[in-house]
C-alpha positions as CSV (number, residue, x, y, z in Angstrom):
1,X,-11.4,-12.0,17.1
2,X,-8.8,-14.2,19.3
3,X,-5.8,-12.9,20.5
4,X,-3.6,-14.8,17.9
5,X,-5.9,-13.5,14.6
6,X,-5.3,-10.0,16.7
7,X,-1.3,-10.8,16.5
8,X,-1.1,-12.3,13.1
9,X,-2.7,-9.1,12.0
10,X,-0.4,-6.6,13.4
11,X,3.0,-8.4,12.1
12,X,1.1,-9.1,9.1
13,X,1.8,-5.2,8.4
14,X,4.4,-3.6,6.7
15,X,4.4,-0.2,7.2
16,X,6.7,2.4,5.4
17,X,6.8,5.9,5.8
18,X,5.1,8.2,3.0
19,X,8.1,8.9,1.2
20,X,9.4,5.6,1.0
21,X,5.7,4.4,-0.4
22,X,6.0,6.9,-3.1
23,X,9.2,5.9,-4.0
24,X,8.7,2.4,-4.3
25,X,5.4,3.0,-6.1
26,X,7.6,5.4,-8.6
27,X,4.9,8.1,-7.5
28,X,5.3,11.4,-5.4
29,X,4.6,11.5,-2.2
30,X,1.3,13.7,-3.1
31,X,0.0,10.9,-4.9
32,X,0.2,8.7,-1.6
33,X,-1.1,11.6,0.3
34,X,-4.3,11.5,-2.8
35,X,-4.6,7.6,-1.9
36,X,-4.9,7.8,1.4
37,X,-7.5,10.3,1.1
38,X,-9.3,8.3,-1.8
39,X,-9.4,5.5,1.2
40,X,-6.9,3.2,-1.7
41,X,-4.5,3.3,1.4
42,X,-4.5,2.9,4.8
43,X,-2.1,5.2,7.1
44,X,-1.4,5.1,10.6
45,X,-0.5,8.2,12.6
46,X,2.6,7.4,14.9
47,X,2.4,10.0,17.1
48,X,1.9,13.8,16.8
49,X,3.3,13.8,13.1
50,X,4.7,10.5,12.2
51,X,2.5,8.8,8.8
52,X,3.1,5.1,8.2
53,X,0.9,3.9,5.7
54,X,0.9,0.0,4.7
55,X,3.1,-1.5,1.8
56,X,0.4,-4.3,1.4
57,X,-2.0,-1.6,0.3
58,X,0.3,0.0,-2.1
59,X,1.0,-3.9,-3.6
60,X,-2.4,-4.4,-4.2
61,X,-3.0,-1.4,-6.2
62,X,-0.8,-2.4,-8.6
63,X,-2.8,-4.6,-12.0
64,X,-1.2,-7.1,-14.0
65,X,-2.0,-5.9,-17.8
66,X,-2.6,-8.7,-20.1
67,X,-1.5,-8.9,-23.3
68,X,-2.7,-7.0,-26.7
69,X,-4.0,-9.9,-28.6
70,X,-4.7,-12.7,-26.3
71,X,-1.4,-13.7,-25.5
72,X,1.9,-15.7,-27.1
73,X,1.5,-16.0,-30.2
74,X,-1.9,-14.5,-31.0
């Protein structure tokens, strides 16, 4: 990996804390806790006891739901 993938990557993250996650997600923080666990989430330790886990992980477990019935006027 080159130095600039290796850059790209890190700002590439947006990380929020645990609470803030859960939140946005319209979950409790447990559930987050559950994900991370489940390995749906990836969290970063930030010291001794500070959890950042990444918002682009939370984004991409939400699903678009299509329609009932195919779509407009089905």
């Amino acid at each position: 990996m080159s130095p600039a993938t290796t850059a790209t990557q890190q700002t590439a993250r947006r990380p929020a804390s645990i609470a803030a996650a859960s939140e946005y997600a319209g979950v409790h923080p447990r559930t987050i806790r559950r994900w991370i666990a489940a390995g749906w989430v990836t969290a970063y330790r930030m010291g001794p006891r500070l959890i950042r886990v990444d918002m682009d992980d939370i984004d991409s477990l939400h699903k678009r739901i299509p329609a009932a019935g195919g779509g407009p006027g089905a």
